[in-house]
N, C-alpha and C positions, 0 to 999 in steps of 0.2 A: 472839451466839446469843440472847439476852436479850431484842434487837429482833427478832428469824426468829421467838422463839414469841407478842412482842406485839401483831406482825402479823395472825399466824392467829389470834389469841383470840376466841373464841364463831363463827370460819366455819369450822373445822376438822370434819368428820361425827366423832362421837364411837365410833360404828361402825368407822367405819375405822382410829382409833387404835386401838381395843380390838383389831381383827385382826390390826394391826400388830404390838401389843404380846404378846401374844400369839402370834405365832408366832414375834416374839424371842427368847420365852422358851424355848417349846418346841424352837427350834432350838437356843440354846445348851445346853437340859439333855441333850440326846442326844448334843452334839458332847462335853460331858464327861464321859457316860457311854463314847463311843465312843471317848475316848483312852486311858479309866482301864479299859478292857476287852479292847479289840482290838486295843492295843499287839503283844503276840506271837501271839497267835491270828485268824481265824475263825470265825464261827455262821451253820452254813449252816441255811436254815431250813426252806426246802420249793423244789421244780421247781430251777431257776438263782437263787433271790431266797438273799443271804447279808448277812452285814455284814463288813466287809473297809475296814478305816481305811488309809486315802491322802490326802494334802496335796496340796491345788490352786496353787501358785504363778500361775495364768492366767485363762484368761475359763474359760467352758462348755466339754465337754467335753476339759479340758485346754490349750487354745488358747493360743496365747501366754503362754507361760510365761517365768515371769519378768517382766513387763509390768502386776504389782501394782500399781505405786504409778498407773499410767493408770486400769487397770483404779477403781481405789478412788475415783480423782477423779472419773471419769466415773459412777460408782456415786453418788457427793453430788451432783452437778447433777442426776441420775435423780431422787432423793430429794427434792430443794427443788423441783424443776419440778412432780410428782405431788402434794405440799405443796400447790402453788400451784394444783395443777387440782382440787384437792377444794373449792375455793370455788366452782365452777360445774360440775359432774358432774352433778347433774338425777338421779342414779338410783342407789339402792340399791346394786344388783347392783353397779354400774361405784364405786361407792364402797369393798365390799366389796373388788374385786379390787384397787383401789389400796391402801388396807392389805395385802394379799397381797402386793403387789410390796414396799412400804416396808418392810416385815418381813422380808421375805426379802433385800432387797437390805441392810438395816441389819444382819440378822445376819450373813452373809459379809463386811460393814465392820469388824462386830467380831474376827473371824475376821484381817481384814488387820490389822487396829493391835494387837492384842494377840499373837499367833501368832507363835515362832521362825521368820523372824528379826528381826521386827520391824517399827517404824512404820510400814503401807501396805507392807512387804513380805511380810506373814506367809502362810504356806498356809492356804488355806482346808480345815477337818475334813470329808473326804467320807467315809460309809460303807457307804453303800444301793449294795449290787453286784448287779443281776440277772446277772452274767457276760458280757451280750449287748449292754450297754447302756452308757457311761458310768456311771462310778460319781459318786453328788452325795447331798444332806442335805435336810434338812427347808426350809432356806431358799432351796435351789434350785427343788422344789416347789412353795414358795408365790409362787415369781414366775413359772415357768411356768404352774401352774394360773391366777396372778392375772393374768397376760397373756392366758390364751384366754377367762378370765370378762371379760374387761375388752372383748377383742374382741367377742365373742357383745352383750355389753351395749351399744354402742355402732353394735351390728349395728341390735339391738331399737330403741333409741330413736331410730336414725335411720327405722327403718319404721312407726313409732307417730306421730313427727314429722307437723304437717300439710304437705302441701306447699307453698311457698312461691308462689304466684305473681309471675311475672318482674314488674318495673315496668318499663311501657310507655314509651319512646322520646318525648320531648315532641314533640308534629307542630308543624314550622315555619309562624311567623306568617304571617299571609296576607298578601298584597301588595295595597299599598296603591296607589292611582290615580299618588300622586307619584313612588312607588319603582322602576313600571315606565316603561319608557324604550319608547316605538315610534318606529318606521323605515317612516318613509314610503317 
């Protein structure tokens, strides 16, 4: 681990950790308020939006369940690859969302390793219920929103991009008096 952060040191957007870290936090303090509250109740709030605590053992909206410890691995290579693409991201926005995602995917990590029943098996705390919709948390949000800012931004910088013009085809050397052959 020791070598993973002295890798990135000084190319890492400091932005992006702060979003990161930051929406770690924020994820985990709602998912411990939402165990320590919504254990046997309820709080419905307004229209169908409530909070209603459920354990995710799977991917997004419930999906393969059981299939934690994939799910989590595939969650760290997500995590080190986005690591790895914040050394040449060129933009803001598209920096912003990858802390969105690293944050959110980091807090559902924690969610696996720490969570009954354990190591990369644990459910992940969902509690955001519109009744209509999968029920998910704060660190589901920041990788969904962090995936369509990251699109949108990658949208932008490919059309702000100059265009590239093609490089030409070298034209074949010209033939020399020796090289051609005639036929009387």
């Amino acid at each position: 681990m020791r070598d993973l952060v002295h890798a990135f040191k000084g190319r890492l957007a400091p932005g992006s950790i702060a979003v990161a870290a930051a929406i770690v936090v924020v994820d985990q303090l709602t998912k411990w308020w939402a165990v320590a509250e919504l254990e046997d109740r309820n709080i419905d709030l307004f229209w169908t939006l409530r909070f209603n605590l459920s354990y995710n053992t799977g991917a997004a909206f419930g999906m393969g369940r059981d299939m934690g410890p994939i799910i989590a691995v595939l969650a760290m290579v997500i995590v080190v690859g986005l690591l790895l693409s914040l050394r040449r991201s060129g933009s803001r926005a598209a920096d912003i969302a990858i802390g969105m995602i690293i944050g959110g995917a980091i807090g559902n990590l924690i969610d696996r390793f720490v969570r009954d029943p354990g190591w990369l098996r644990g459910g992940v705390v969902d509690f955001i219920d519109f009744q209509w919709f999968p029920v998910f948390n704060i660190a589901d949000m920041g990788i969904t929103v962090g995936g369509a800012l990251l699109v949108l931004a990658s949208w932008r910088i490919a059309r702000t991009e100059p265009a590239r013009e093609p490089v030409p085809a070298p034209e074949p050397a010209p033939e020399t008096a020796s090289d051609s052959t005639e036929t009387a």
